[in-house]
C-alpha positions as CSV (number, residue, x, y, z in Angstrom):
1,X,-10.5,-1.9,11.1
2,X,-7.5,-3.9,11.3
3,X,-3.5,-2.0,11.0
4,X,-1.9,-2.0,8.1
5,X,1.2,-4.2,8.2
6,X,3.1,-1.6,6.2
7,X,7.1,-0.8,6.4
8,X,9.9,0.7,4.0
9,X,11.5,-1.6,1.8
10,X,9.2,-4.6,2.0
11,X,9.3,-6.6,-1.4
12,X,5.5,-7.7,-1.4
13,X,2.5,-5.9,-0.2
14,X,-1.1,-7.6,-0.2
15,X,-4.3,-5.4,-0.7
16,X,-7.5,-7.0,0.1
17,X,-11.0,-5.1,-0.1
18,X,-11.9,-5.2,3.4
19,X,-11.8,-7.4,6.6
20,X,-14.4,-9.8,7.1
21,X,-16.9,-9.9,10.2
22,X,-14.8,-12.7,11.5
23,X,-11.2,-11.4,11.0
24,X,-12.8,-7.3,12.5
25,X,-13.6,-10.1,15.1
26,X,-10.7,-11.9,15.6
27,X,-8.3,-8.9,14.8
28,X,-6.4,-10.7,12.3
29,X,-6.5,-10.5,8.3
30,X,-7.3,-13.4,6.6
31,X,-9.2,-15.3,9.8
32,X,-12.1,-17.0,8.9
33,X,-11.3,-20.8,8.9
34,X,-12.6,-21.3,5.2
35,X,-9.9,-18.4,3.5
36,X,-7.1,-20.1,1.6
37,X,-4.9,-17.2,2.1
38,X,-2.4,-18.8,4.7
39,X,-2.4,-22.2,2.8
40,X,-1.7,-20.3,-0.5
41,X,0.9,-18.5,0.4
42,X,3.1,-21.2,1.6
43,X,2.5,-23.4,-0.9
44,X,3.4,-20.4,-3.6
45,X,6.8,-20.0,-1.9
46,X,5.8,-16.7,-0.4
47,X,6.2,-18.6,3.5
48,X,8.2,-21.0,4.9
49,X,5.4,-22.3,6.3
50,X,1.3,-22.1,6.9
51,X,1.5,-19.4,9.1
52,X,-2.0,-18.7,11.5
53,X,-4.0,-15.7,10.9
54,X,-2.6,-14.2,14.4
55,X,0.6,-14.5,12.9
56,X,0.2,-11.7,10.5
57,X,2.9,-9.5,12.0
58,X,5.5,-12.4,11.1
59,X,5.1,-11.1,7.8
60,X,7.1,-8.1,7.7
61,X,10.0,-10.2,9.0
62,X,9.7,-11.8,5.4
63,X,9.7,-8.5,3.4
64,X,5.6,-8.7,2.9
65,X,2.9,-6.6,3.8
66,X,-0.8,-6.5,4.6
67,X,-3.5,-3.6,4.4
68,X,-7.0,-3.4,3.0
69,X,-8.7,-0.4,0.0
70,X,-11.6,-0.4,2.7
71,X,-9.8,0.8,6.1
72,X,-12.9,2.0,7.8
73,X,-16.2,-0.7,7.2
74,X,-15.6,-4.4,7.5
75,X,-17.9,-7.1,5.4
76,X,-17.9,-9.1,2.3
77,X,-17.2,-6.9,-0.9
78,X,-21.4,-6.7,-1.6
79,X,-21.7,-5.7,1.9
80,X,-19.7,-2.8,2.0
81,X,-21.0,0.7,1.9
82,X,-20.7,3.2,-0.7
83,X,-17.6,4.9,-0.5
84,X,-15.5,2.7,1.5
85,X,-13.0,1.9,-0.8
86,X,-10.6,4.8,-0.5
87,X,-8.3,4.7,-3.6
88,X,-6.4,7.6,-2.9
89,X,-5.3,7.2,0.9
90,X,-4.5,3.4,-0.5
91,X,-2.1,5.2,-3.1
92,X,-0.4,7.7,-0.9
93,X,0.2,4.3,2.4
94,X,1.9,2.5,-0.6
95,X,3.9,5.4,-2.1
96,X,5.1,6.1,1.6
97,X,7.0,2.7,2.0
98,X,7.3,1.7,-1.5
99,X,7.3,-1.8,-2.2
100,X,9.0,-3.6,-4.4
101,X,5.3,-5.2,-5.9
102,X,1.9,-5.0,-4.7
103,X,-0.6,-7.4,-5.3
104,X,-4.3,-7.3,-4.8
105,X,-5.9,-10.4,-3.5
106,X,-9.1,-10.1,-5.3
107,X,-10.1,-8.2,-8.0
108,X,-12.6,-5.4,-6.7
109,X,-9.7,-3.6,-4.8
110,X,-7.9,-3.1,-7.8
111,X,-10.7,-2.2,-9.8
112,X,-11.5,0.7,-7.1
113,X,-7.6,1.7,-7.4
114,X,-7.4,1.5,-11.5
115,X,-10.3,2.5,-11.9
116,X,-11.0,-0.4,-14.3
117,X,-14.3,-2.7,-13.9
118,X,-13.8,-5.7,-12.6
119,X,-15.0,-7.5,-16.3
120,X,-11.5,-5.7,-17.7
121,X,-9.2,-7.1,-15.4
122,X,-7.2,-10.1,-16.0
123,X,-5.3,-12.8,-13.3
124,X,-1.6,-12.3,-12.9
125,X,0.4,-9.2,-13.5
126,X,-0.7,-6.7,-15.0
127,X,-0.8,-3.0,-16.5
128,X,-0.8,-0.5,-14.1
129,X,0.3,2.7,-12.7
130,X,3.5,4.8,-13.8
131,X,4.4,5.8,-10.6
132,X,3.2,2.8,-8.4
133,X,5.6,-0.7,-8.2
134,X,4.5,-3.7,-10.2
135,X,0.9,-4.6,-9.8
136,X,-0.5,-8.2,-9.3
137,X,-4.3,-9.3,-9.8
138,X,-4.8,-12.2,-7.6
139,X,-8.1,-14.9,-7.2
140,X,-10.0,-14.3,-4.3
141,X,-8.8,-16.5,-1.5
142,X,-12.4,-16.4,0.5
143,X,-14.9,-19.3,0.7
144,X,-17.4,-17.3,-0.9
145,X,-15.3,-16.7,-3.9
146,X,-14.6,-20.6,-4.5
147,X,-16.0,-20.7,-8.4
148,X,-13.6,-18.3,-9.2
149,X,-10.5,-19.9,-7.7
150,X,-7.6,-20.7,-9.5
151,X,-4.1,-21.2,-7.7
152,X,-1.8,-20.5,-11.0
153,X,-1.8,-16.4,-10.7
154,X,-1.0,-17.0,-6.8
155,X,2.1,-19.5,-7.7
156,X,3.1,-16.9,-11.0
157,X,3.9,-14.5,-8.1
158,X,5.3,-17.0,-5.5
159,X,8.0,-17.6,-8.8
160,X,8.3,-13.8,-9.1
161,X,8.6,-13.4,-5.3
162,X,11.5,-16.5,-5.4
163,X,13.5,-15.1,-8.8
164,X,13.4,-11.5,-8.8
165,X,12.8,-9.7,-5.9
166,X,16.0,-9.2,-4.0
167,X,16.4,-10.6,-0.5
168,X,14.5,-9.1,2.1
169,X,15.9,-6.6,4.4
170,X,15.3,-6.3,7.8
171,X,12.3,-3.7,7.9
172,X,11.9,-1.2,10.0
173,X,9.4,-1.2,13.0
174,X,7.8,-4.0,15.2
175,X,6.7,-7.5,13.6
């Protein structure tokens, strides 16, 4: 559906489930006008400012990175077909660039990579695989996820992002 915004030595990569009908429309991640995704991450630190969601490529300029678990359907998480989470072509796009941290924006696309359910996951960093960088389990940032939202994991990894991640090198490719 849409790219991944994936290069070597980015410090930050963000892993949503899938792209919603109006960001597949609108060919940019985070686009419908009620996600707090853009507003979050500048007011965590992770921006120097709101950025629009056709501004996505800007990203890699600041060391992060975008892709979805669901690369092929497009839909809120109880809309998505069977199957199209795809933990293991998720795994081997991150091991290819390998990120300093990766954080997943809600908590069904890491509970399709850790194979965890969602009711055993916890906000904010947590356990997860030897091989992989650190993992992050982040509030949903979509309208429809509002009950559940809680800015505090999302500023925990702005902190992180600020303290102890080295600077950003250029990366390699377009932005």
């Amino acid at each position: 559906m849409l790219p991944d915004l994936l290069a070597p030595g980015l410090r930050l990569v963000f892993c949503g489930s899938a792209p919603g009908a109006v960001s597949a429309a609108r060919g940019a991640y985070y686009a419908h006008p009620g996600n707090r995704f853009w507003r979050v991450l500048h007011e965590a630190g992770l921006t120097p400012r709101r950025l629009a969601p056709a501004e996505y490529p800007h990203l890699l300029r600041l060391g992060i990175g975008l892709t979805d678990m669901a690369k092929h359907a497009s839909g809120n998480d109880d809309q998505l077909p069977p199957g199209a989470y795809d933990p293991e072509g998720f795994a081997a796009r991150i091991r290819a660039v390998r990120p300093q941290a990766l954080a997943f924006t809600a908590k069904a696309p890491a509970a399709a990579f850790l194979g965890r359910p969602t009711g055993a996951l916890r906000y904010g960093r947590v356990e997860g695989v030897a091989d992989f960088p650190p993992l992050w389990v982040l509030p949903s940032t979509s309208g429809q996820a509002s009950r559940f939202w809680d800015d505090r994991p999302w500023h925990a990894l702005g902190a992180w992002f600020r303290a102890e991640a080295p600077p950003p090198q250029p990366p390699e490719g377009p932005a």
